[in-house]
ROKEMAR-694859 format. One record per residue (C-alpha): residue number from 1; residue in one letter; chain; y, x negated, z. Coordinates in steps of 0.1 Angstrom, whole numbers, plus 5000, padded with zeros to 4 digits. Each point is the difference from the previous one (the first is absolute). Layout:
num:NUM, residu:A, chaine:A, y:Y, x:X, z:Z;
...
END
This chain:
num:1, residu:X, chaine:A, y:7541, x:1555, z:6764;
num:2, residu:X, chaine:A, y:4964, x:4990, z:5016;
num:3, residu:X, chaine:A, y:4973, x:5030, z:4994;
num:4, residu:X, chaine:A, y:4997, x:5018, z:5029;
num:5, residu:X, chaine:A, y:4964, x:4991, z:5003;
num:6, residu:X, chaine:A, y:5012, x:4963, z:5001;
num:7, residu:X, chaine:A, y:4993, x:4983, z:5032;
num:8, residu:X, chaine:A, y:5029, x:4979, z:5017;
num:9, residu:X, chaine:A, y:5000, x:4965, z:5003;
num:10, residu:X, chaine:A, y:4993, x:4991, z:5037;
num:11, residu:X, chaine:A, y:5032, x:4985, z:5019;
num:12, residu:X, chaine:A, y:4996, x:4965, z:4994;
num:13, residu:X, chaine:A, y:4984, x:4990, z:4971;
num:14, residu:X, chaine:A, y:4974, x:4972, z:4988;
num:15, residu:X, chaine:A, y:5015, x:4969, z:4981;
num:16, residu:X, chaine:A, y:4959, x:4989, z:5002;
num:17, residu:X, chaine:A, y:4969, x:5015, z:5017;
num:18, residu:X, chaine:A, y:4976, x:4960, z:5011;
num:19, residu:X, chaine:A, y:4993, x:5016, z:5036;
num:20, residu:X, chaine:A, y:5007, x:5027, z:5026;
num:21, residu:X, chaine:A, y:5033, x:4981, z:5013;
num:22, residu:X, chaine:A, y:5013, x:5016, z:4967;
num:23, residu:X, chaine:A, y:4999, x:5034, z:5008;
num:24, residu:X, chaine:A, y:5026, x:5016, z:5024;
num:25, residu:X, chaine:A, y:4981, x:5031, z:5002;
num:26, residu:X, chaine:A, y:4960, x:5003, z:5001;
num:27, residu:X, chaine:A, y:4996, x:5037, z:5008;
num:28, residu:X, chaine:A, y:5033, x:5007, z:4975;
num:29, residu:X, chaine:A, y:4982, x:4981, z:4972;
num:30, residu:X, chaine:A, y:4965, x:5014, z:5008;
num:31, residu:X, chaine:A, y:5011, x:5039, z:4996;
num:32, residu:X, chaine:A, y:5019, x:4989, z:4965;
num:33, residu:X, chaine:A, y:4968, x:4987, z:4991;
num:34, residu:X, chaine:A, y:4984, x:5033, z:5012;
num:35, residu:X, chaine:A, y:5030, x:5017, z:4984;
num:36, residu:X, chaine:A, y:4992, x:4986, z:4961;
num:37, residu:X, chaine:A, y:4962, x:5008, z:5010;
num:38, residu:X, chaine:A, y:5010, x:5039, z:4996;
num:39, residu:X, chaine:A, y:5023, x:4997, z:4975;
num:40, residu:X, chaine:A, y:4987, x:4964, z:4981;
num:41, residu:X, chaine:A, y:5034, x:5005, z:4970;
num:42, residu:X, chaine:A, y:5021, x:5010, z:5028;
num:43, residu:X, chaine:A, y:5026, x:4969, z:4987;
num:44, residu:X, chaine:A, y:4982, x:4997, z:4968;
num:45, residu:X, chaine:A, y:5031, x:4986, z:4986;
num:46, residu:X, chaine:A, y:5012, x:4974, z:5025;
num:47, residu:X, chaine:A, y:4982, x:4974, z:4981;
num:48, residu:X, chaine:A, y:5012, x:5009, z:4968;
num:49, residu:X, chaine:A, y:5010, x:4969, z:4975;
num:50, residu:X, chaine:A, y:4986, x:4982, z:5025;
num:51, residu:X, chaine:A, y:4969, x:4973, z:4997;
num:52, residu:X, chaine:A, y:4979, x:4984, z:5032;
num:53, residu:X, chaine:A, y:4979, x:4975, z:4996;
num:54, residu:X, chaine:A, y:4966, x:4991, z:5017;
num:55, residu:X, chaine:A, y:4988, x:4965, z:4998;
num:56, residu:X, chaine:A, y:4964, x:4994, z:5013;
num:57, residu:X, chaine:A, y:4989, x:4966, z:5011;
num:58, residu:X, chaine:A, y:4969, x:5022, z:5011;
num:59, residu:X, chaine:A, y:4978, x:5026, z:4993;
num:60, residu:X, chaine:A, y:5009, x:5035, z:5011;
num:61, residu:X, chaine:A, y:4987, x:5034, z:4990;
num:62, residu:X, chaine:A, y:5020, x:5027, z:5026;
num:63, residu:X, chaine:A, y:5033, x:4981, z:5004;
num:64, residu:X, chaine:A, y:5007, x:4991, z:4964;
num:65, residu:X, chaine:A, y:4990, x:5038, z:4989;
num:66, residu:X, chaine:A, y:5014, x:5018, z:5028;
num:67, residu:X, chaine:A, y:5034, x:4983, z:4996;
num:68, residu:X, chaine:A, y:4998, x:5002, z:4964;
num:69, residu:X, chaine:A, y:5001, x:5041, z:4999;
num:70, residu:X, chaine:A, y:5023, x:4994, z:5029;
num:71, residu:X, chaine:A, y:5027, x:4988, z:4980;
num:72, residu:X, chaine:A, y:4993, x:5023, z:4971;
num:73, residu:X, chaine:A, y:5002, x:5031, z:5022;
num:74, residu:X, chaine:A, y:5034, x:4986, z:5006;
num:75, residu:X, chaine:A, y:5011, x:4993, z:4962;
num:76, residu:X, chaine:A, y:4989, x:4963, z:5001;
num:77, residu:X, chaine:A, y:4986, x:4980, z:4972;
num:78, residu:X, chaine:A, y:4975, x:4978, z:5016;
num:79, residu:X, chaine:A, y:4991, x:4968, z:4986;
num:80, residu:X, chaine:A, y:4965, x:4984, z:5016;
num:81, residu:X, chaine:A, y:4994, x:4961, z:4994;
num:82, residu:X, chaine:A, y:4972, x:4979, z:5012;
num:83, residu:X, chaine:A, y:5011, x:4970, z:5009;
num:84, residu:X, chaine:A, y:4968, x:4985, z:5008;
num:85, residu:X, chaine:A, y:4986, x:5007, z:4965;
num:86, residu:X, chaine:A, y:5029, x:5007, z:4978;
num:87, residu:X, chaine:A, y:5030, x:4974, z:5009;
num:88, residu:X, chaine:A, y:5004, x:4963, z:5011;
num:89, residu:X, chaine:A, y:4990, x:4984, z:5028;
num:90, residu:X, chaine:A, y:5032, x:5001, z:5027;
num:91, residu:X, chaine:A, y:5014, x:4974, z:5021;
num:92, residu:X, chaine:A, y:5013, x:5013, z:5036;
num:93, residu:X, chaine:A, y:5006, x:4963, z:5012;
num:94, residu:X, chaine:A, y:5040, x:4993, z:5001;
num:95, residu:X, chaine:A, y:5004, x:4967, z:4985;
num:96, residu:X, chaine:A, y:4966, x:4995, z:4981;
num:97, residu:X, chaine:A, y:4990, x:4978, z:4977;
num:98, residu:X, chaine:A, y:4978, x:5020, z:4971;
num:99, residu:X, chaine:A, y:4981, x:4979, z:4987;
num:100, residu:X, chaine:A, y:4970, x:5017, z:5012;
num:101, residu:X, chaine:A, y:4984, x:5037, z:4990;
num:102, residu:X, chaine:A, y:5034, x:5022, z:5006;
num:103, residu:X, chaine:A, y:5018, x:5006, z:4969;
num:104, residu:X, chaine:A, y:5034, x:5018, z:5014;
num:105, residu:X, chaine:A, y:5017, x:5000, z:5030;
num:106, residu:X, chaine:A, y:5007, x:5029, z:5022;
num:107, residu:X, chaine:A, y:5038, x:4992, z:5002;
num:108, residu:X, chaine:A, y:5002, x:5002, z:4958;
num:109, residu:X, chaine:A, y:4975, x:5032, z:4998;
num:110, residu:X, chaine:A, y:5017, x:5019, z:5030;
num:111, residu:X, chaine:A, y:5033, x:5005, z:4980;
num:112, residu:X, chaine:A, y:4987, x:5011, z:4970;
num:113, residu:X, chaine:A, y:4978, x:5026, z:5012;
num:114, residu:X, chaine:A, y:5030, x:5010, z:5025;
num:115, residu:X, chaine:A, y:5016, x:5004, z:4963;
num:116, residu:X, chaine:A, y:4973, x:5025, z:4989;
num:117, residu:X, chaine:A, y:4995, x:5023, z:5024;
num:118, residu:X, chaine:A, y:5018, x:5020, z:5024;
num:119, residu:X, chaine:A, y:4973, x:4994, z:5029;
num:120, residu:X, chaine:A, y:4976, x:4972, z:5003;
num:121, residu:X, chaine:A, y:4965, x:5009, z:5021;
num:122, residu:X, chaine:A, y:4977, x:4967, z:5011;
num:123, residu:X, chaine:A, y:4964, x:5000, z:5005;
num:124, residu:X, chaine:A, y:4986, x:4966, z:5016;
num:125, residu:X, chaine:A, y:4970, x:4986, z:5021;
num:126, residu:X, chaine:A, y:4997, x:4979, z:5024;
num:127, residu:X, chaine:A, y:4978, x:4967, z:4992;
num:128, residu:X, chaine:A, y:4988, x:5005, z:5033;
num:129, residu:X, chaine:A, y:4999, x:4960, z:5004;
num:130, residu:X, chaine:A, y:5033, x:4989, z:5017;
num:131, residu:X, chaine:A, y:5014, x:5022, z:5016;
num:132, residu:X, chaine:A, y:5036, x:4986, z:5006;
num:133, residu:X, chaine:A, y:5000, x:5001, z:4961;
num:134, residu:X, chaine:A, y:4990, x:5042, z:5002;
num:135, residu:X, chaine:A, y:5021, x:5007, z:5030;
num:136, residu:X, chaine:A, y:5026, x:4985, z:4982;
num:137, residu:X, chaine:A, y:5005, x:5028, z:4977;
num:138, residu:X, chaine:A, y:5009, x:4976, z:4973;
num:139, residu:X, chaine:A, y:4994, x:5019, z:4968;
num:140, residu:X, chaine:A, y:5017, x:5035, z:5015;
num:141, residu:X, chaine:A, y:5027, x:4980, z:5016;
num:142, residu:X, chaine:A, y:5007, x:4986, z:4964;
num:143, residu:X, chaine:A, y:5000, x:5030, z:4982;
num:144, residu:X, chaine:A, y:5031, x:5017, z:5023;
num:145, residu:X, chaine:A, y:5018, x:4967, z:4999;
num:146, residu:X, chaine:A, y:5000, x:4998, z:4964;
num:147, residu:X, chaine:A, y:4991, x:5034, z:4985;
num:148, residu:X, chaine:A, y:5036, x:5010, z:5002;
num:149, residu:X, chaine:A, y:4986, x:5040, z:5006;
num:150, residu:X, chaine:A, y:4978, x:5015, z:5022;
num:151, residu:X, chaine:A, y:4967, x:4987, z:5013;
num:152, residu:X, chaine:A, y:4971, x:5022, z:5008;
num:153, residu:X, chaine:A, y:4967, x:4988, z:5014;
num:154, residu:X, chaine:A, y:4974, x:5016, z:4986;
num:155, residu:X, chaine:A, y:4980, x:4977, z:5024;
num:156, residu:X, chaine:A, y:5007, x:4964, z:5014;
num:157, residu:X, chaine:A, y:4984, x:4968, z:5015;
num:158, residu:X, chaine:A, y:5004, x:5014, z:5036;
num:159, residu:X, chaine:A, y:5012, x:5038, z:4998;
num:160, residu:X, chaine:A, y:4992, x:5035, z:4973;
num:161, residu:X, chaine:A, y:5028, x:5024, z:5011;
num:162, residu:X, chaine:A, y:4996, x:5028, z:4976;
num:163, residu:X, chaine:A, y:4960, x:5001, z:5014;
num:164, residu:X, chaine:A, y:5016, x:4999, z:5033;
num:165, residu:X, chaine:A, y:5025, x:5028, z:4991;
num:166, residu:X, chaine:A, y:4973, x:5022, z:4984;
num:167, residu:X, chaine:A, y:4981, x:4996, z:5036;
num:168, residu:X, chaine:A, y:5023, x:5009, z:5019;
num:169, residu:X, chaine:A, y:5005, x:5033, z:4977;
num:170, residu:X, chaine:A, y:4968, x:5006, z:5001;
num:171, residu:X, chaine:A, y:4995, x:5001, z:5039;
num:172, residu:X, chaine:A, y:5031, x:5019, z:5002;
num:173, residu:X, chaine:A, y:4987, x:5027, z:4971;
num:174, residu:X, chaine:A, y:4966, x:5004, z:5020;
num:175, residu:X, chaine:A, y:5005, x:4998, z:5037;
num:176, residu:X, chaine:A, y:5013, x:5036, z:5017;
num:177, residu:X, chaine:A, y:5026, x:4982, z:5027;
num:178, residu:X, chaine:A, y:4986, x:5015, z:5030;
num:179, residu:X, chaine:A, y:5000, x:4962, z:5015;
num:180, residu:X, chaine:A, y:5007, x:4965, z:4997;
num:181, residu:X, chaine:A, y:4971, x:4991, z:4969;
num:182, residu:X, chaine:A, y:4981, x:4969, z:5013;
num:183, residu:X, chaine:A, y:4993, x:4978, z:4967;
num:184, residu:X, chaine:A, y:4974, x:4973, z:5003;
num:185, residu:X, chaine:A, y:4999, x:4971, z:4970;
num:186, residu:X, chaine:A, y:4968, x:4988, z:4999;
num:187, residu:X, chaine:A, y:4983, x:4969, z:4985;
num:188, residu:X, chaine:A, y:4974, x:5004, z:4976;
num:189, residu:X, chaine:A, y:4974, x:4977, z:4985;
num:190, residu:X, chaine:A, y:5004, x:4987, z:4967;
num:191, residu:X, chaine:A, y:4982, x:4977, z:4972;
num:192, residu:X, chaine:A, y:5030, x:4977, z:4996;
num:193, residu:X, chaine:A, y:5029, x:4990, z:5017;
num:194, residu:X, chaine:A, y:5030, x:5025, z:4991;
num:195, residu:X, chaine:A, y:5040, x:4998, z:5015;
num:196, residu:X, chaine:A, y:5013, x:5013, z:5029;
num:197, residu:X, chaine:A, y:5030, x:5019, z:4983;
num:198, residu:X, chaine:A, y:4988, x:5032, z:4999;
num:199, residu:X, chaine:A, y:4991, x:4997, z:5040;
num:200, residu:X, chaine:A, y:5031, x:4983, z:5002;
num:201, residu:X, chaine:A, y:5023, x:5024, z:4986;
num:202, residu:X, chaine:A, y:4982, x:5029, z:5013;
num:203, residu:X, chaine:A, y:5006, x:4987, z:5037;
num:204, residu:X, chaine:A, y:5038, x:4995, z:4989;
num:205, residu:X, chaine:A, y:5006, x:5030, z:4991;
num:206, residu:X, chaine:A, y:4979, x:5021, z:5028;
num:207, residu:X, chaine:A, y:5020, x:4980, z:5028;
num:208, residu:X, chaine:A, y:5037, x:5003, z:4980;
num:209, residu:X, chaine:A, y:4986, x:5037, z:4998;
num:210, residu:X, chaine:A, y:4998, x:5002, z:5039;
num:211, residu:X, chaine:A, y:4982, x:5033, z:4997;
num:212, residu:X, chaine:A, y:4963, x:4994, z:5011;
num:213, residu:X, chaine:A, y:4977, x:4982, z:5024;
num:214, residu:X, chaine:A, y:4993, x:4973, z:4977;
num:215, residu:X, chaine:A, y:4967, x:4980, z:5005;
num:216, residu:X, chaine:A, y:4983, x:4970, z:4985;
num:217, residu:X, chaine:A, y:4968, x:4990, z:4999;
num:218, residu:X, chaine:A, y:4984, x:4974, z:4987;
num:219, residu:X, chaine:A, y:4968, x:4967, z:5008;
num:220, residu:X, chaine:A, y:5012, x:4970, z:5020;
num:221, residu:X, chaine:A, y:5024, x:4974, z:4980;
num:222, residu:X, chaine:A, y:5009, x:5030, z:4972;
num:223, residu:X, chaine:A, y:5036, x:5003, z:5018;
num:224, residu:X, chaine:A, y:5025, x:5010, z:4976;
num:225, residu:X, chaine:A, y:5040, x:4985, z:5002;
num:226, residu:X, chaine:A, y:5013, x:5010, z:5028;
num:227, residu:X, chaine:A, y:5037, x:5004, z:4983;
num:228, residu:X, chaine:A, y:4980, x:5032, z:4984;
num:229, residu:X, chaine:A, y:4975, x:5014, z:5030;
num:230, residu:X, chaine:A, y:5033, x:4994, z:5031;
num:231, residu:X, chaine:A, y:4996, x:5039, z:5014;
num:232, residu:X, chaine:A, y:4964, x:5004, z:4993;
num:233, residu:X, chaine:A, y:4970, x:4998, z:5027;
num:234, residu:X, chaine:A, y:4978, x:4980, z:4986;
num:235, residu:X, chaine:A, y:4961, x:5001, z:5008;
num:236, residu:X, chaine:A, y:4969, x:4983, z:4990;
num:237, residu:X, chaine:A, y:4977, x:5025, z:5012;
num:238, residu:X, chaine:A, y:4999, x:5025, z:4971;
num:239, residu:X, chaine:A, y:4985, x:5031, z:5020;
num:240, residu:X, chaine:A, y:5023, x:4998, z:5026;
num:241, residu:X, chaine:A, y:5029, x:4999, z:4973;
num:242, residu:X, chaine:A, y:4988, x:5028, z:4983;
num:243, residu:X, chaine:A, y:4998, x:5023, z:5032;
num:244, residu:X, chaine:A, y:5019, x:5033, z:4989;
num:245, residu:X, chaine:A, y:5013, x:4984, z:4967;
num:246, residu:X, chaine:A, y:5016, x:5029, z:4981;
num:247, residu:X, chaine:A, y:5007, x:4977, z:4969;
num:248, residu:X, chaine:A, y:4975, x:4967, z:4993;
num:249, residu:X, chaine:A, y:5012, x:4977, z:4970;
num:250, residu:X, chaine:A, y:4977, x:4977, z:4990;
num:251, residu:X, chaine:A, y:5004, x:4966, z:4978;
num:252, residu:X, chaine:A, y:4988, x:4964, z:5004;
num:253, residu:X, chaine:A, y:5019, x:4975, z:5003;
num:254, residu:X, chaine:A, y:4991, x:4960, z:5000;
num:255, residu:X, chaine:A, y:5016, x:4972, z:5029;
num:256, residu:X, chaine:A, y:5034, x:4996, z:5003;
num:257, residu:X, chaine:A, y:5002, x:4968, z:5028;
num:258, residu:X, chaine:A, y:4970, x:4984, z:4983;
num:259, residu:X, chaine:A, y:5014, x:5010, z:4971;
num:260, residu:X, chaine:A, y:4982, x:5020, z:4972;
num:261, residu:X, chaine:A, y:4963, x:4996, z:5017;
num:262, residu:X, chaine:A, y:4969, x:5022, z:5000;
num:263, residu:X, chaine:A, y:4988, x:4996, z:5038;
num:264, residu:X, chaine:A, y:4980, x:5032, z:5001;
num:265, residu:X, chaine:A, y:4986, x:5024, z:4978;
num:266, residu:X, chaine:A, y:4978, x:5020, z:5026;
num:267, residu:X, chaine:A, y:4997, x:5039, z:4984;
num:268, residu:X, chaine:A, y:5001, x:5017, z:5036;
num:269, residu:X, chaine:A, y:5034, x:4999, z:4990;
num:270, residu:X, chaine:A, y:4998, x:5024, z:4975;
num:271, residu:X, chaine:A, y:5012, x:5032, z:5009;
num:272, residu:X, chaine:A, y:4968, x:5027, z:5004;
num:273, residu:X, chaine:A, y:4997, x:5034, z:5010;
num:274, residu:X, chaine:A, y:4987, x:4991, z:5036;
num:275, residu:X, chaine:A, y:5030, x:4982, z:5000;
num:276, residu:X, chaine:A, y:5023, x:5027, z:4992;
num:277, residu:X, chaine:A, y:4990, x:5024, z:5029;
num:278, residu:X, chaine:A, y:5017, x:4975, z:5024;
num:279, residu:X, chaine:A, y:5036, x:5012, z:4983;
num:280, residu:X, chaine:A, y:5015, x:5035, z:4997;
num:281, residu:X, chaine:A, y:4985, x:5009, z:4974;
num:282, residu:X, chaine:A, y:5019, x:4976, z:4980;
num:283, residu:X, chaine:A, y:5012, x:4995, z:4965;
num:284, residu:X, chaine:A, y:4993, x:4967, z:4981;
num:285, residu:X, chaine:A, y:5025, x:4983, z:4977;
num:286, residu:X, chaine:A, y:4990, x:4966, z:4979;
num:287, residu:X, chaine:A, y:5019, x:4988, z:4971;
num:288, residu:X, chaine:A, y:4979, x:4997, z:4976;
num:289, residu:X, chaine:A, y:4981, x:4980, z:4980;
num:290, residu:X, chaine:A, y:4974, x:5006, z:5027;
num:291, residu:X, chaine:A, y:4965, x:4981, z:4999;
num:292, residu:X, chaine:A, y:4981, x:5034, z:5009;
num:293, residu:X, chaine:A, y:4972, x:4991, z:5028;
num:294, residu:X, chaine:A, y:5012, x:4967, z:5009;
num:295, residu:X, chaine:A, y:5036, x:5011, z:5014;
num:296, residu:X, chaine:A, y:4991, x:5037, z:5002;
num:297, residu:X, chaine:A, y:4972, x:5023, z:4996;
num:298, residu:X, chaine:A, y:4992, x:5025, z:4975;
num:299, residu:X, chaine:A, y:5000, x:5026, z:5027;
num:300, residu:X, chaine:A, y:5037, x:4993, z:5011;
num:301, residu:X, chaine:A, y:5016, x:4993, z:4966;
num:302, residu:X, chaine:A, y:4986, x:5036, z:4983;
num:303, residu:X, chaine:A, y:5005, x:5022, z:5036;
num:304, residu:X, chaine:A, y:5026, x:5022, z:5008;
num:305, residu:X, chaine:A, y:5014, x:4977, z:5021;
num:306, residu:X, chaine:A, y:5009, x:4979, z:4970;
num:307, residu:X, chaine:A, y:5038, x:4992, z:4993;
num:308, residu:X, chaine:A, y:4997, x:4972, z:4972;
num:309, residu:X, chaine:A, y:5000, x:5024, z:4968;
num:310, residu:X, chaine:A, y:5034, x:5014, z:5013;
num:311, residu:X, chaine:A, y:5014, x:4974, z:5014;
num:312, residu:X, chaine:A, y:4993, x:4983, z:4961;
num:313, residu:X, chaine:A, y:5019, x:5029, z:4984;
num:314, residu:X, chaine:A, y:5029, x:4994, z:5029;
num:315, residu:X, chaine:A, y:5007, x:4968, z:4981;
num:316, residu:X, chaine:A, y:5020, x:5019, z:4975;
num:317, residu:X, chaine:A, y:5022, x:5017, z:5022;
num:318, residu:X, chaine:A, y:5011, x:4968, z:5024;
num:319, residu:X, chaine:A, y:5005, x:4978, z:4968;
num:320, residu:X, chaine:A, y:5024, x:5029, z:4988;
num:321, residu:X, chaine:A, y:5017, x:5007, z:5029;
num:322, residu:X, chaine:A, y:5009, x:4962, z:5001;
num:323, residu:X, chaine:A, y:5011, x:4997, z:4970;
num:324, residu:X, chaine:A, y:5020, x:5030, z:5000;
num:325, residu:X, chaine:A, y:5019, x:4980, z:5031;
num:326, residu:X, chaine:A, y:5006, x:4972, z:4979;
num:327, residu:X, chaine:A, y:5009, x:5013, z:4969;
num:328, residu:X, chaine:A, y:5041, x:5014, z:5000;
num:329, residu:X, chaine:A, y:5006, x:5038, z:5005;
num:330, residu:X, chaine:A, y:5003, x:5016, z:4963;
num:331, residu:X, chaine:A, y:5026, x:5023, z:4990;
num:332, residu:X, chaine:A, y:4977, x:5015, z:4972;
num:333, residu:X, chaine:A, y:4979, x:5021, z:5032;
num:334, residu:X, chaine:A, y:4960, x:5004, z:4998;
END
């Protein structure tokens, strides 16, 4: 019989977790999360006998940690491989002809590592140079077709759910409900061109959420997909957007129509004090890695106003709840 300090599965469960159209339940999923914050070994043996697996085509530091003690609050054995530095070169192209750098095809690899382990999480980049290829989805898209077990994105070419999760817990965890929250995404400055998925996702799941005046702002040509911002107001004027802000989320994001381009670095888009007093005494969320001083000051990042050291440590507690919603109920309790 489950522990009685096991928490439930939700009512319909995950067979994957790529975006927000895989939840049935934001708010549901968001207070499990909450839920395993309190009591992290709440289900500490739903994993057991169980392995996930987390292949990196990418650097990460929070995601692959966070959902690494993730799974072992949950009994999991976690298994980390970098593909980028450890494995061969993979082939995503359906009827390729190797003869080139890729050693093993997706379609041969998939299986075996569906053989493996139990779940399968992804990390990939976009190459930020055609975009039909990113917007694709070709190397997530592979992975669930021939994985054979369930895909988690630990971050995509277009999308990073469980950073989108962990925002929306975040809010949720520091905003009293006396009204609607306005949230304003803001553009940032940056040294190099980066993706638009965490932007992306974050829009996706603030609209599927439905609970807040959602905003964006951001410099002429730096629109983002509009199959992700549909139900925001968008503005280009960053002081009017950040009028009686109650939540400001900042992250830089490069061109999406002209696809992957630098047109503007200019730094009085860096969110400043000054700044701040235009909004209700708002709180500030960024994902991190954060290029201190170029796409925030010193002054915002170590205030009081800061979120981005708890919304880090929130990582652990979305990645578990998600996979607690994949993985099948135990009978052995917590």
């Amino acid at each position: 019989m489950p522990s009685a300090f096991s928490l439930q599965p939700l009512a319909l469960r995950m067979k994957n977790f790529i975006s927000v159209k895989d939840v049935d339940n934001i708010n549901a999923l968001v207070e499990k999360a909450l839920a395993y914050k309190k009591n992290p070994f709440a289900d500490r043996n739903l994993g057991a006998d169980k392995r996930i697996g987390l292949l990196f085509l990418n650097p990460s530091l929070r995601t692959r940690l966070s959902t690494q003690v993730a799974a072992k609050n949950l009994g999991m054995e976690a298994i980390v491989f970098n593909v980028d530095k450890e494995g061969w070169a993979l082939e995503f192209e359906e009827g390729a002809i190797m003869s080139g750098n890729t050693v093993e095809h997706v379609k041969d690899a998939a299986p075996i590592l569906g053989q493996y382990f139990d779940i399968l999480c992804i990390r990939t980049f976009p190459s930020l140079k055609n975009r039909e290829d990113d917007y694709s989805e070709l190397v997530m898209n592979s992975f669930v077709q021939y994985a054979g077990v369930p895909i988690i994105s630990l971050e995509s070419a277009t999308l990073h759910p469980l950073q989108s999760l962990t925002d929306i817990l975040t809010i949720k965890e520091s905003f009293a409900a006396t009204h609607k929250p306005k949230i304003v995404l803001t553009w940032a400055p940056h040294v190099k061109p980066l993706p638009q998925c965490v932007a992306n996702s974050f829009a996706q799941w603030v609209n599927a959420w439905g609970e807040a005046d959602f905003v964006i702002t951001h410099p002429e040509h730096y629109e983002l997909s509009d199959q992700y911002t549909k139900g925001a107001t968008i503005i280009t004027n960053q002081n009017d957007a950040l009028k009686d802000a109650d939540f400001v989320y900042v992250k830089n994001w490069s061109t999406y129509n002209d696809y992957g381009k630098i047109y503007s670095n200019d730094p009085a888009w860096m969110l400043t004090e000054d700044k701040m007093l235009l909004t209700n005494n708002a709180k500030v969320m960024h994902c991190l890695p954060v290029r201190r001083n170029v796409e925030l000051s010193d002054e915002i990042l170590d205030s009081a106003n800061s979120l981005v050291t708890k919304q880090a440590g929130n990582r652990v507690w979305a990645a578990q709840a998600v996979i607690s919603e994949i993985l099948p109920p135990s009978p052995k309790g917590g």
